[in-house]
N, C-alpha and C positions, 0 to 999 in steps of 0.2 A: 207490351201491347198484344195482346189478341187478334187471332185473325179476324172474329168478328169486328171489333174495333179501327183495324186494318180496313175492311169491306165498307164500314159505316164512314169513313172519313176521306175516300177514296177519291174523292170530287173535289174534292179540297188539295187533295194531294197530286192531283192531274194540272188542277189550273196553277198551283205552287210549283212542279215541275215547268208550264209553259210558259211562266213569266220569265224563271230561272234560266231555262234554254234561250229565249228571246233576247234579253240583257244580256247572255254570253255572246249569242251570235252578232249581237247587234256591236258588242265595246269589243271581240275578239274575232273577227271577222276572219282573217286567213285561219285562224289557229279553228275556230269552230267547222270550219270548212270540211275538216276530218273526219268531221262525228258522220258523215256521208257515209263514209267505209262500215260502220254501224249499224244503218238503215238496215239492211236486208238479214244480216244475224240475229239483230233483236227483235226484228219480226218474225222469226222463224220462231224464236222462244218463246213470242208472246203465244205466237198459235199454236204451239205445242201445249204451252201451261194452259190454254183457254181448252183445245181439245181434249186433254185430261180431264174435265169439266161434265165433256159428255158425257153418257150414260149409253155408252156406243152398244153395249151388250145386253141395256134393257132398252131399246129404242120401240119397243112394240108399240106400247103403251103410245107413248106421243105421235105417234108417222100413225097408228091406227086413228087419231081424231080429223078425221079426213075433210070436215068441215073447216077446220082452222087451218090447215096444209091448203086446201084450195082457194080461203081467202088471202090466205100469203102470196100465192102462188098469181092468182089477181094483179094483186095490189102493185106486185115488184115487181112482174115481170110484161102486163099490161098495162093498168092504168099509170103506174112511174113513168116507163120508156115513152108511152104517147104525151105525157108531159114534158118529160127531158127534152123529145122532140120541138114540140112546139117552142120550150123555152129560151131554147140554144137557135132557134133562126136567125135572129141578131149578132150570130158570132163568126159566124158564115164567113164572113172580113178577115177573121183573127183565125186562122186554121191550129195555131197551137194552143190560144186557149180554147178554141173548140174541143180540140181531143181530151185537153185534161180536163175538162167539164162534163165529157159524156165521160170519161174513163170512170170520174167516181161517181156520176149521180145515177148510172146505169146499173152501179154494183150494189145491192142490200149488205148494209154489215151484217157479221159473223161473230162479232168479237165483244165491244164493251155494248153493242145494243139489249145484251143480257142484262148489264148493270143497270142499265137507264131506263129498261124493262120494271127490271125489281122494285128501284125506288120509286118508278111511276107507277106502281102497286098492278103492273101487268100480271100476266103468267110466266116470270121466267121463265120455269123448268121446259114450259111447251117450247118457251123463244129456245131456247138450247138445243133440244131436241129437233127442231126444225131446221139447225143451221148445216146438219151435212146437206138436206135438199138444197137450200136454197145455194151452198155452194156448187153444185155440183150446177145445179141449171144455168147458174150465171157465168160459169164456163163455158158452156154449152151456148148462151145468149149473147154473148158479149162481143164476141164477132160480128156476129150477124147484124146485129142492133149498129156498129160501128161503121159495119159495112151499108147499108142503108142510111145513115145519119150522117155518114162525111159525104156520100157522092160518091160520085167519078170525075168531078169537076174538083171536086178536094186537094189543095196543095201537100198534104200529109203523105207520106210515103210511111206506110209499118210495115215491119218483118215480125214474122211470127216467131221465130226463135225465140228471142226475147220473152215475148208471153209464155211460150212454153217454159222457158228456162226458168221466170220467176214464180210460176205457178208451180212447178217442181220442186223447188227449193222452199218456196214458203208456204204450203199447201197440202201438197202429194207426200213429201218428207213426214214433216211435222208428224199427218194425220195416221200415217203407216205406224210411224213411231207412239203415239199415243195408243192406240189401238191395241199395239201387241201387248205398252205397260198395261194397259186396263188389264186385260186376257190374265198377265204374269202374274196381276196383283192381287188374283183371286185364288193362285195357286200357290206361290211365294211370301211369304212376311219381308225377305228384304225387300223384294219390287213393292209391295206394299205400302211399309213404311216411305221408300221411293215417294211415292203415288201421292201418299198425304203429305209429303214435305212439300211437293210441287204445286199444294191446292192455296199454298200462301202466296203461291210466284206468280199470278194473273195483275194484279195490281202492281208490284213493280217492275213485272216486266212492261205495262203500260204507261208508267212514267218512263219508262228507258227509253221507250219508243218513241214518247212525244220529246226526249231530251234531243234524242239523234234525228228527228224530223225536223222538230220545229229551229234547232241548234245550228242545224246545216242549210237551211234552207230561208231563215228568216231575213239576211240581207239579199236574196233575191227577191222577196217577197217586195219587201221597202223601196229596192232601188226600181223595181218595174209595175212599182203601184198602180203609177198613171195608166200604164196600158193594160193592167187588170180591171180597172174599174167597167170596162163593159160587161165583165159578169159577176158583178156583188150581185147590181138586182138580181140575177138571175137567181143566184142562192138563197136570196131574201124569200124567193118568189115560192121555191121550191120549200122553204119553211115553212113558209103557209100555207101550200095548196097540197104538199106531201102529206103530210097528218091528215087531211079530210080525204084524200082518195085510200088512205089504209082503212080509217073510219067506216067510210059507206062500202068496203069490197067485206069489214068483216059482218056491217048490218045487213047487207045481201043476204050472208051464211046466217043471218040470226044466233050471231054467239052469243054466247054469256059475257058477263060486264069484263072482266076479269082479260079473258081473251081481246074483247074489241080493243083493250089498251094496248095489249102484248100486237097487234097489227096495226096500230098504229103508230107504232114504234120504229115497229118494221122496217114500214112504209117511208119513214120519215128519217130514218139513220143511214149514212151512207159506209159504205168499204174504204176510207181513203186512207187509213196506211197502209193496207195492205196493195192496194192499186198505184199507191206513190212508187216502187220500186221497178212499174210497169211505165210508169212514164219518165225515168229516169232512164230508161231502154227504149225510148224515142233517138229517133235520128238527131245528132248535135246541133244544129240548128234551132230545135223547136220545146227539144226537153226540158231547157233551164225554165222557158214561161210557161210550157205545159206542167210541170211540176210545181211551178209558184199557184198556178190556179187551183193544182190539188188540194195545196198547203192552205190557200184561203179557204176554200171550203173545210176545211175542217175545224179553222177559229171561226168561222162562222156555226158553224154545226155543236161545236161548243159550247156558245153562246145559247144557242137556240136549245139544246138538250138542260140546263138549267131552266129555260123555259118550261120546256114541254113536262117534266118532271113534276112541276107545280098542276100546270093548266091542264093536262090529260084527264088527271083522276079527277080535279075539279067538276069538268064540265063533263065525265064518260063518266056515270052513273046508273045503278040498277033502276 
């Protein structure tokens, strides 16, 4: 197989990992338990091989199209969060799935919103390009956003350690490390060859990830269904109102076709493995259902990026 072929089949190979994990977790319950210890390594892999991706030392080009950075910039970090807001006032009751619901629908992906970029005939390369800002702000936002969205009246107690520790580890590491291979691989044939072995590692390092997420965490998912159900709508909610606020922040900027899709991708894709290892570093209490809540959003988001894939380029036209 080919890496293009690898690339082309990818969606196939993601929901074929999710079943596989889900069936394990579900008939092998204590024993799938483990793949826990997983979560945070193979996330670090994935965002190492996805950071290799970047084009860290020609980023001019992209961060200079300043129209398309500000309707990102819009989309995720305005018009999202006042949606998030509005959406989660019904959860006010449930303080753990409150956090794990603002923890991922607050964060823009980084990650596979490239692929789902691509096949929805967006602009990846912009989407790529754009994804140090947009991490680096949602560090920056993510607090703040939390801190105004839980209250003071909020049962949630966070230590920030944790945040730091997982954003270090899956984040800050990785992206040091990517950066310098880039640097090497332009001076070096070994780091080089390095560099293109690692460009076939983005896709299964994203089944690894969804094996050790969904593997470890789908009998919590099951067994506290009932008490998750107050925020499916909400995900529901956010699949269809997410897409039209990336839509209108990139028709504001008057992009070109091309672009409007790549923001509304954006807009519509969330962070959630990488933010699952942040809610796994909640207080014992609250992380098992705050992490179920992660995990649902992202088979939801799954669901709904099959969708959006078709419908984007559909109805976003020149």
């Amino acid at each position: 197989m080919t890496r293009e072929q690898l690339e082309t089949h990818q969606i196939a190979l993601y929901f074929a990992a999710v079943l596989a994990a889900a069936a394990f977790g579900l008939l092998a319950t204590d024993t799938a338990r483990h793949l826990e210890a997983l979560v945070t390594p193979a996330i670090a892999v994935l965002m190492y091989a996805m950071f290799l991706q970047i084009p860290f030392l020609d980023l001019r080009q992209g961060l200079g199209n300043r129209r398309f950075m500000a309707a990102l910039l819009l989309a995720n970090f305005i018009f999202v969060p006042l949606l998030v807001w509005a959406a989660t006032r019904g959860l006010v009751e449930h303080p753990a799935i409150l956090i794990g619901a603002l923890l991922v629908l607050l964060t823009p992906c980084i990650d596979y919103v490239v692929v789902f970029t691509h096949i929805g005939k967006g602009d990846s390369r912009l989407t790529l390009a754009a994804t140090p800002v947009l991490l680096l702000v949602q560090l920056v936002l993510l607090p703040v956003y939390l801190a105004v969205m839980l209250g003071d009246s909020s049962e949630v107690a966070i230590s920030i350690t944790p945040f730091v520790e997982a954003f270090v580890l899956l984040i800050v590491l990785p992206l040091i490390l990517a950066v310098l291979t880039s640097a090497g691989a332009r001076r070096s044939r070994s780091v080089s060859v390095w560099n293109q072995a690692w460009a076939w590692m983005p896709v299964p390092a994203m089944a690894l990830v969804l094996v050790a997420v969904i593997g470890s965490q789908i009998a919590v998912v099951v067994r506290d269904f009932d008490r998750l159900l107050p925020v499916i709508p909400v995900y529901i909610g956010f699949m269809l109102l997410a897409p039209v606020l990336g839509f209108a922040s990139a028709r504001l900027f008057q992009l070109p076709v091309e672009e409007v899709r790549s923001a509304t991708f954006s807009a519509a894709t969330r962070n959630s493995l990488v933010v699952l290892p942040l809610a796994l570093a909640l207080p014992e209490d609250i992380r098992g259902l705050a992490a179920a809540a992660v995990i649902t959003q992202t088979m939801v988001e799954l669901v709904s990026e099959l969708i959006y894939v078709r419908v984007v380029p559909a109805l976003i036209r020149a």
